[in-house]
C-alpha positions as semicolon CSV with decimal commas, in nm:
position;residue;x (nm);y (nm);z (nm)
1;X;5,221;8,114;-2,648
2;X;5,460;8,257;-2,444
3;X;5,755;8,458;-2,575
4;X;6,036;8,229;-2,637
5;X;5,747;7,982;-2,812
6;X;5,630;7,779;-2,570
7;X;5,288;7,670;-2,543
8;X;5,083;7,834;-2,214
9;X;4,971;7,615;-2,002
10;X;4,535;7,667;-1,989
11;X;4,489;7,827;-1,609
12;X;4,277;7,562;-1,345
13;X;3,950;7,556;-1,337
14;X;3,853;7,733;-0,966
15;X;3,600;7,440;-0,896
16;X;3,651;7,083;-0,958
17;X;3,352;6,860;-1,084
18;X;3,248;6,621;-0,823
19;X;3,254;6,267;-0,941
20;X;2,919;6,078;-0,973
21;X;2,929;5,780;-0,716
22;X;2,666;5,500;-0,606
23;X;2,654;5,545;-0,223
24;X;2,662;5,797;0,031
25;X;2,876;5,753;0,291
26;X;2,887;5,975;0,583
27;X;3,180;6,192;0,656
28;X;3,339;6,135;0,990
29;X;3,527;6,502;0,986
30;X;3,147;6,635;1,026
31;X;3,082;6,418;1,329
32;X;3,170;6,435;1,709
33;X;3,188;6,072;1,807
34;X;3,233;6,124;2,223
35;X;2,922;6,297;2,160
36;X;2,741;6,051;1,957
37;X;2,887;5,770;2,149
38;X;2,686;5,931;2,493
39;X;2,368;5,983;2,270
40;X;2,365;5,600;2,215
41;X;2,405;5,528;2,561
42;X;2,167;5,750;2,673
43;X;1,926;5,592;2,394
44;X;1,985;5,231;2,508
45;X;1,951;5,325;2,883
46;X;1,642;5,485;2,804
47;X;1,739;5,822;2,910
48;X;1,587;6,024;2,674
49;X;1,289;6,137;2,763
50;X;1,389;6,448;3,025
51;X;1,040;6,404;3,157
52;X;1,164;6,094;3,365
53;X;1,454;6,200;3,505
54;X;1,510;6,128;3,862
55;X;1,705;6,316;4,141
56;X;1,939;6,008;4,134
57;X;2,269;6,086;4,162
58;X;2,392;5,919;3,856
59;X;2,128;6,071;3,626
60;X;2,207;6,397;3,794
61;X;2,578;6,314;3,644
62;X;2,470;6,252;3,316
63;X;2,272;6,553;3,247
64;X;2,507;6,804;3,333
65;X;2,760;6,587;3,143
66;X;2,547;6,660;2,848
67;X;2,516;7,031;2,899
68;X;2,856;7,047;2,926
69;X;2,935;6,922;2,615
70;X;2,634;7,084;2,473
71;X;2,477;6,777;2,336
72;X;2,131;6,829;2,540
73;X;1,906;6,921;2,248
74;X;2,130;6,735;1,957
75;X;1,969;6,403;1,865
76;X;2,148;6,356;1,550
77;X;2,404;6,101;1,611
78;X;2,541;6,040;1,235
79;X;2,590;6,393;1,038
80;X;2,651;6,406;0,685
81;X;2,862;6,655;0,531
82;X;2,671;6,721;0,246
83;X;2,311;6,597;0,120
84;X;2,346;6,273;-0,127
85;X;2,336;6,378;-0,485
86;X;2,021;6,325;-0,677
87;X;2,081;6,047;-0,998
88;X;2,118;6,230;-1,335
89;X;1,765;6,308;-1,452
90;X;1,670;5,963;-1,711
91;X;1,898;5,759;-1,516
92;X;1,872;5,378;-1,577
93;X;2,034;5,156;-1,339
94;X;2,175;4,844;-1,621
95;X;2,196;4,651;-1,301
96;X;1,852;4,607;-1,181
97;X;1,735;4,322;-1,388
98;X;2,064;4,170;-1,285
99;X;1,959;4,154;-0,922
100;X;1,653;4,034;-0,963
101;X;1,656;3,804;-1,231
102;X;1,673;3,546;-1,001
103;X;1,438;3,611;-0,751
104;X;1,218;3,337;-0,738
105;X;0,864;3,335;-0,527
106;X;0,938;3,082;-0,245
107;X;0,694;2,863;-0,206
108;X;0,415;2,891;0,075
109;X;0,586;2,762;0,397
110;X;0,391;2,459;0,468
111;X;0,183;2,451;0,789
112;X;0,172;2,125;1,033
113;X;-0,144;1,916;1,014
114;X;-0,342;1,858;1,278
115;X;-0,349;1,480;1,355
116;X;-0,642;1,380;1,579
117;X;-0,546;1,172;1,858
118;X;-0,865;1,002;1,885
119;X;-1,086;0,766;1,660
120;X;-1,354;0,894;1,467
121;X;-1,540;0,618;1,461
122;X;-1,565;0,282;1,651
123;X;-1,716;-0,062;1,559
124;X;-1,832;-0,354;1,724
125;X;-1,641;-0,687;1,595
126;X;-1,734;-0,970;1,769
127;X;-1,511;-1,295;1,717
128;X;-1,262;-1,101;1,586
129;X;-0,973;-1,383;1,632
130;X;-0,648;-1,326;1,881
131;X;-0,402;-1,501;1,591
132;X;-0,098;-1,320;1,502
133;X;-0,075;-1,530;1,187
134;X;-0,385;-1,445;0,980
135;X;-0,474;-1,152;0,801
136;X;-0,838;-1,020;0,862
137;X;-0,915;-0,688;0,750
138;X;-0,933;-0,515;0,420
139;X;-1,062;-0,241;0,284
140;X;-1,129;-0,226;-0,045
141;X;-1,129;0,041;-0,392
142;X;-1,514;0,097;-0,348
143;X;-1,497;0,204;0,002
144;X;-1,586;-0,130;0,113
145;X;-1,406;-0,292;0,445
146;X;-1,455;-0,631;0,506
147;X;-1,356;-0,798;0,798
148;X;-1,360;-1,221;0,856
149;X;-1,517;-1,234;1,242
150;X;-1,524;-1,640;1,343
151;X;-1,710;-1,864;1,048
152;X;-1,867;-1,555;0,879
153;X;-1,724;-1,257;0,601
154;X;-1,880;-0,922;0,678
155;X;-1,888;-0,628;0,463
156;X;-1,975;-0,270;0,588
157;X;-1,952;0,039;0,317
158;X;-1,815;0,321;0,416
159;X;-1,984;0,555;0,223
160;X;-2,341;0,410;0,403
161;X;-2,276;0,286;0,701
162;X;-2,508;-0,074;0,555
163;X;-2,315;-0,451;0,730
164;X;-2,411;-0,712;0,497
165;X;-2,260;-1,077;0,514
166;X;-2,098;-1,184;0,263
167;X;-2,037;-1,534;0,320
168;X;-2,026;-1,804;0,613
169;X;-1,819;-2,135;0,623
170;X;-2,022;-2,412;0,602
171;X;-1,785;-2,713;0,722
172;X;-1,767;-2,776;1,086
173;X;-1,479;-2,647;1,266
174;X;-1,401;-2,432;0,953
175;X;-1,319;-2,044;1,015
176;X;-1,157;-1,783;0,813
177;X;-0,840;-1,744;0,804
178;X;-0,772;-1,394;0,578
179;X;-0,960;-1,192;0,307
180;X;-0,839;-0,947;0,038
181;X;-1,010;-0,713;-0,164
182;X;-0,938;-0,770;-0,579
183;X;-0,870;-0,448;-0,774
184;X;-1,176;-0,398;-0,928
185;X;-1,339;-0,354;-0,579
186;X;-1,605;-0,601;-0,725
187;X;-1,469;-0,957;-0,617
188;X;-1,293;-1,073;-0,266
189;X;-1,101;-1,371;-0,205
190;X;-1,150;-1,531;0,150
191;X;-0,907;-1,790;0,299
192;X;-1,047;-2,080;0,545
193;X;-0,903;-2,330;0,809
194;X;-0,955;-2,621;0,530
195;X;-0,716;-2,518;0,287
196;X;-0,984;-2,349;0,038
197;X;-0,949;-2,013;-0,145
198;X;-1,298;-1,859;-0,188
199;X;-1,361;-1,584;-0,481
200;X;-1,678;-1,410;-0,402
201;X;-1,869;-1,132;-0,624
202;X;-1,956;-0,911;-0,337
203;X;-2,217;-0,707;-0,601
204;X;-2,417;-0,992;-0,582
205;X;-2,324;-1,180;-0,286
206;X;-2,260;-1,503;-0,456
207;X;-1,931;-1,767;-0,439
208;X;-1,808;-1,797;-0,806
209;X;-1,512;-2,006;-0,772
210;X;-1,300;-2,188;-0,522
211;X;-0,924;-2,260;-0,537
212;X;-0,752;-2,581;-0,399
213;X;-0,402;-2,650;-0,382
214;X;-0,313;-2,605;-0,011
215;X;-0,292;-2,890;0,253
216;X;-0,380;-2,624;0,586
217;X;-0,539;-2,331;0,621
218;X;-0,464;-2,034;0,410
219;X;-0,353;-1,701;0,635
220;X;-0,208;-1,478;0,318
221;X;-0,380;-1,358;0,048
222;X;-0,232;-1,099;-0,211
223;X;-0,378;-1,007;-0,565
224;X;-0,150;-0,894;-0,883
225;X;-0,401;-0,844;-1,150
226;X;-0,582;-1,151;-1,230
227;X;-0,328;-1,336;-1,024
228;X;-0,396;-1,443;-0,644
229;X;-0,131;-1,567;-0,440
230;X;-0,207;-1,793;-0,135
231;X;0,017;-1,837;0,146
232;X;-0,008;-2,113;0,350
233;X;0,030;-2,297;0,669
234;X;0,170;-2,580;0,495
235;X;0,481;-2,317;0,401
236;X;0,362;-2,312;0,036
237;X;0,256;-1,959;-0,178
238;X;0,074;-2,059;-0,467
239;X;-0,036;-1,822;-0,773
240;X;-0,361;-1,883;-0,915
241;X;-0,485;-1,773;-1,234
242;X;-0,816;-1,701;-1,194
243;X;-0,916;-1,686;-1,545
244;X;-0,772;-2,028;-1,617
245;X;-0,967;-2,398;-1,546
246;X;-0,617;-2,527;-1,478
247;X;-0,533;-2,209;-1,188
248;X;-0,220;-2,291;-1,036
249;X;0,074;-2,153;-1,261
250;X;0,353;-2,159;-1,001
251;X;0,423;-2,307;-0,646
252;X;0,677;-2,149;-0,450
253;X;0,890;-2,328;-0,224
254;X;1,131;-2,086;0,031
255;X;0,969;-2,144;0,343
256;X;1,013;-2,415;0,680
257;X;0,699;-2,292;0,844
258;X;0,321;-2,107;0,767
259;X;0,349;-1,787;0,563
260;X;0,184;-1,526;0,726
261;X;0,304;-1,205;0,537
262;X;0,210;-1,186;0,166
263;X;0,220;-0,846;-0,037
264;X;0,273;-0,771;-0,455
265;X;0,493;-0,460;-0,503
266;X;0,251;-0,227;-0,691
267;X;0,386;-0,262;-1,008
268;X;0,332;-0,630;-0,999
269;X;0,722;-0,730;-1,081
270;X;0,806;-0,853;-0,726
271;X;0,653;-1,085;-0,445
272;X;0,726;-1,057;-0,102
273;X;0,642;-1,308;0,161
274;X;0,675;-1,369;0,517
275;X;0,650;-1,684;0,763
276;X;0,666;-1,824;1,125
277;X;1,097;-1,903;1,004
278;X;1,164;-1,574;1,055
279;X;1,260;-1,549;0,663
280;X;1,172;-1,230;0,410
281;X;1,148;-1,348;0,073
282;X;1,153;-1,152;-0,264
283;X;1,042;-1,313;-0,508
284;X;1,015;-1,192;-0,935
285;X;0,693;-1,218;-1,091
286;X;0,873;-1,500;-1,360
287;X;1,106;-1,674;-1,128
288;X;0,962;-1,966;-0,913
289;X;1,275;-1,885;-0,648
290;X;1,334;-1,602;-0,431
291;X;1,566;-1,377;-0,563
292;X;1,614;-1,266;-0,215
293;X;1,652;-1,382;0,141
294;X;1,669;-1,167;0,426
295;X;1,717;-1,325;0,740
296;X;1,765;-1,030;0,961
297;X;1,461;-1,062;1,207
298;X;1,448;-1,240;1,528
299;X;1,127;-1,358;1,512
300;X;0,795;-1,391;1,247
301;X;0,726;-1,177;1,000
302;X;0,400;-1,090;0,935
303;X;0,360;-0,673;0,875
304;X;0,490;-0,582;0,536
305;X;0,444;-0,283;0,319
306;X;0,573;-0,143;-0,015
307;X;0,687;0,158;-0,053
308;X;0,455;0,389;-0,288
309;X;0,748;0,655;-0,409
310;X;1,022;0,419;-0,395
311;X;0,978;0,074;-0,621
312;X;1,250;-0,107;-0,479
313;X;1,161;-0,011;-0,146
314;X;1,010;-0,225;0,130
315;X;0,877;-0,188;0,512
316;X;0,883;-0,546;0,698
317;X;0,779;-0,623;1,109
318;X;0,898;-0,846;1,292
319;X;0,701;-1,011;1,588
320;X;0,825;-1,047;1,965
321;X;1,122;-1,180;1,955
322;X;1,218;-0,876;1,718
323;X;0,975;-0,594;1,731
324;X;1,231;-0,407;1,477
325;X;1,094;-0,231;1,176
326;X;1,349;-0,310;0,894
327;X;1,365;-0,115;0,541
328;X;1,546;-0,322;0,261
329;X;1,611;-0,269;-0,111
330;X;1,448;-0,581;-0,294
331;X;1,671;-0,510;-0,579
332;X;1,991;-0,592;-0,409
333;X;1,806;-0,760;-0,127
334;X;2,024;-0,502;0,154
335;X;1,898;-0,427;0,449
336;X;1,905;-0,037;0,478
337;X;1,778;0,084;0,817
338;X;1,619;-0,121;1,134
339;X;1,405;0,026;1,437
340;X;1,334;-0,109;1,726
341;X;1,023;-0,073;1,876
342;X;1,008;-0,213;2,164
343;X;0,668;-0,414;2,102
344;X;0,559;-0,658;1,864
345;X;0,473;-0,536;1,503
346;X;0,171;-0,655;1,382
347;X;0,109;-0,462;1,055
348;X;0,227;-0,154;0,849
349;X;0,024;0,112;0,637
350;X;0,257;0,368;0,428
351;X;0,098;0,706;0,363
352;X;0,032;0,740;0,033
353;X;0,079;1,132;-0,031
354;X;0,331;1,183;0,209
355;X;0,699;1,049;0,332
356;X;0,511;0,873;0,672
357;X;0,454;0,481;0,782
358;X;0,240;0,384;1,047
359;X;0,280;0,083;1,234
360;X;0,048;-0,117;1,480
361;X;0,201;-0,310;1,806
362;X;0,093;-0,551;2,051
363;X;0,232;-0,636;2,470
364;X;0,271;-0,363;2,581
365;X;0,089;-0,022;2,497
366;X;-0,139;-0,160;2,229
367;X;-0,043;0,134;2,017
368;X;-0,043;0,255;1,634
369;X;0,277;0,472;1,562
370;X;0,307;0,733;1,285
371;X;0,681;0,769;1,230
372;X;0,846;1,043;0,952
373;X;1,064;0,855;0,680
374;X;1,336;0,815;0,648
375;X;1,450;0,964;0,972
376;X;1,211;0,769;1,148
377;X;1,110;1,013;1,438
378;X;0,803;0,931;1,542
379;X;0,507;1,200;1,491
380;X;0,251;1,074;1,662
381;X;0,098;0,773;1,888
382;X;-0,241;0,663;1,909
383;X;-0,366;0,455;2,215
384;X;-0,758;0,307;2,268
385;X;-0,695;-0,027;2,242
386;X;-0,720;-0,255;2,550
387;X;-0,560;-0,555;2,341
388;X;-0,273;-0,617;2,057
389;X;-0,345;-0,440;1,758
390;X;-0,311;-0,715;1,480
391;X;-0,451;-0,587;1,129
392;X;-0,442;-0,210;0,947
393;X;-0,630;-0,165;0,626
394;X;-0,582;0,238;0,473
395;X;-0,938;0,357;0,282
396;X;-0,892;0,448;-0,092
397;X;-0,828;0,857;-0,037
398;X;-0,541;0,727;0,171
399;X;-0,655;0,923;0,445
400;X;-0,797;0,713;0,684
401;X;-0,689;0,372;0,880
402;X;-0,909;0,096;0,995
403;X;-0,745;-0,115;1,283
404;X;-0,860;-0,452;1,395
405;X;-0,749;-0,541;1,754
406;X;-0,801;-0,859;1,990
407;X;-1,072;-0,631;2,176
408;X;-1,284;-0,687;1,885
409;X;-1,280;-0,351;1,790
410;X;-1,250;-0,189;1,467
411;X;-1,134;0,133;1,497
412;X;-1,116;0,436;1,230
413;X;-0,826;0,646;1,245
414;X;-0,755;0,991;1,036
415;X;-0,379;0,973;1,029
416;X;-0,259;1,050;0,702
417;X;-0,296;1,355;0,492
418;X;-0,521;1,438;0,195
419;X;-0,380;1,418;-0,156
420;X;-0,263;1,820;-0,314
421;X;-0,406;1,910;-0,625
422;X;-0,070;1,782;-0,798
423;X;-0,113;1,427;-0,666
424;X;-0,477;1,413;-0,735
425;X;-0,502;1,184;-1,087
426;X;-0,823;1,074;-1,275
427;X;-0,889;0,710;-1,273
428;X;-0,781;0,514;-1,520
429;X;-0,989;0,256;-1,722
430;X;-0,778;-0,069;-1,552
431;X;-1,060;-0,016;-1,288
432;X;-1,262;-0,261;-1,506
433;X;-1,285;-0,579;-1,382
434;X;-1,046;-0,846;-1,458
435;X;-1,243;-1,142;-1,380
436;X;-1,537;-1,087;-1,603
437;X;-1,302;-1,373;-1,824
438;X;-1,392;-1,636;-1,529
439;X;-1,566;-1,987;-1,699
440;X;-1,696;-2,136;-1,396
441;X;-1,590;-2,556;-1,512
């Protein structure tokens, strides 16, 4: 207290605490930037090792420069005025788990697959028939393909390498005219030139029923279960039940001319079918009329394929006069996208593990084209054929493509990748067969 009772003042403290701060910044008072702006010059122009100075006149320049301003032996270009504090001793930074909370591990950057160019293996198929309008070449759950070559079925496993035929036509003049695998792998249906629909048991090579209804020959097969549905040349699709005495349960009635494009959406709830008029038609399991029309291609359309991550989603081909590759939604029956080709399309496969389609052509490279979906870039080409390529059938692993050309060639393809662990499933018990019901009347 002072004398007339004020309070006195407490005297300053000679030295100040330094605050506590999270970075160290350095101080510019403790730095000579002409100098360190000619040590980074010198760095960058590679000037300093003193070793491999020349006598040129412009290095000569430079050092003296340097020893003028004394900066020969300084390398430091940044100086800091005083070292950064060390944290308080037990420190925790709160933040930490902040920051990395949400660091999450990225996920393996995916390599590209190597897509051979070439066929790995090539087959002999004699009488292989030049029609764009039949269907000739499955292959089927048990690694079976069977292909229809003239009058005769044949049936070569996969797994062995064995050809055993299946079945020949016994009329004069008859041929076959398409063939589809059921999906118990166990039974085949085979289409002829006199209107009849064949099932075989290909386990023990024997005919166990045959299905009339059709006035010509029958060039589209497609199976939904226990239901087979015909297409015809007589612009007819028929579904058989082939449980039933009495088979036909529905005829439908859409097209002018012969149906040569017939394909079940995999969950069995739509039918789409395609003929010499040009038309698409999508057609519901219960309706006997197409719920859908698309008339957007220029010419037949025989190459169709649904799409096995999108329902609703489906590939179509069209033949010369179009050679366009059209995508439409078969639940509002809209054309989405269209690609032209520049060739006939003969047949579509989609990939079943990844976002890919591959399409075969005919006049005039006699290709098969992988292209990426949706953008549709094309990812690869595969040439070997010497004639239209008019059939594609995709083995069970979905790795591997069987083509059938005009050359009489079957050739094996390894276009599509293999399945991850995620997409690998166990089989389910609807393997069983669904036509152990048949009564043979």
């Amino acid at each position: 207290m002072t004398g007339d009772g004020t309070p006195r003042k407490a005297p300053l403290s000679a030295k100040k605490s330094k605050p506590q701060m999270d970075r160290f910044i350095p101080a510019r008072s403790a730095m000579d930037l002409d100098v360190a702006n000619f040590n980074l010059l010198k760095e960058n122009n590679g000037q300093g090792n003193t070793a491999e100075i020349t006598a040129s006149p412009k290095v000569e320049y430079k050092k003296r420069l340097a020893e003028g301003l004394g900066t020969e032996n300084a390398p430091r270009i940044l100086a800091f005025k005083n070292k950064a504090p060390a944290p308080p001793e037990g420190m925790q930074n709160n933040l930490a788990a902040l920051y990395s909370q949400n660091t999450v591990q990225r996920p393996a950057k995916k390599n590209f697959r190597n897509i051979p160019q070439a066929p790995e293996r090539i087959l002999d198929a004699p009488e292989l028939l030049d029609d764009y309008y039949l269907n000739l070449l499955d292959w089927g759950p048990m690694n079976n393909v069977a292909v229809a070559l003239g009058t005769a079925v044949y049936l070569w496993n996969a797994n062995t390498g064995d050809i055993e035929q299946l079945m020949e036509c016994s009329e004069q003049d008859d041929y076959v005219t398409s063939v589809s695998w059921g999906a118990d792998g166990k039974h085949i249906a085979v289409g002829t030139s006199s209107s009849a629909v064949q099932i075989w048991d290909a386990n023990r090579v024997k005919q166990i029923r045959s299905l009339n209804g059709h006035a010509a020959r029958v060039g589209a097969l497609s199976w939904n279960n226990a239901i087979l549905s015909s297409g015809g040349r007589d612009s007819i699709i028929i579904n058989h039940d082939v449980r039933q005495r009495e088979h036909i349960t529905a005829t439908l009635r859409g097209h002018d001319q012969e149906v040569c494009g017939l394909k079940w959406s995999p969950n069995g709830q739509q039918l789409a079918s395609g003929g010499n008029d040009n038309l698409l038609h999508i057609w519901d399991a219960s309706n006997d009329r197409p719920t859908h029309c698309i008339t957007s291609h220029q010419a037949a359309v025989k190459a169709l394929a649904w799409c096995p991550f999108q329902s609703n989603l489906l590939a179509s081909g069209g033949g010369t006069a179009d050679r366009c590759i059209k995508f439409s939604n078969t639940h509002t029956g809209a054309v989405l996208n269209s690609i032209d080709t520049a060739s006939q399309v003969c047949a579509l496969q989609w990939s079943r593990h990844e976002r890919e389609i591959l399409s075969s052509h005919g006049f005039s490279q006699n290709q098969l084209c992988l292209w990426k979906y949706p953008s549709m870039v094309k990812v690869a080409e595969f040439t070997g054929h010497t004639s239209r390529v008019l059939h594609l059938a995709q083995s069970p692993d979905g790795t591997t493509v069987v083509s059938g050309a005009a050359d009489e060639t079957l050739r094996f393809w390894r276009v599509f990748a293999e399945a991850t662990v995620a997409q690998k499933v166990k089989p389910s018990s609807s393997g069983n067969s669904m036509l152990r019901s048949i009564n043979i009347r």
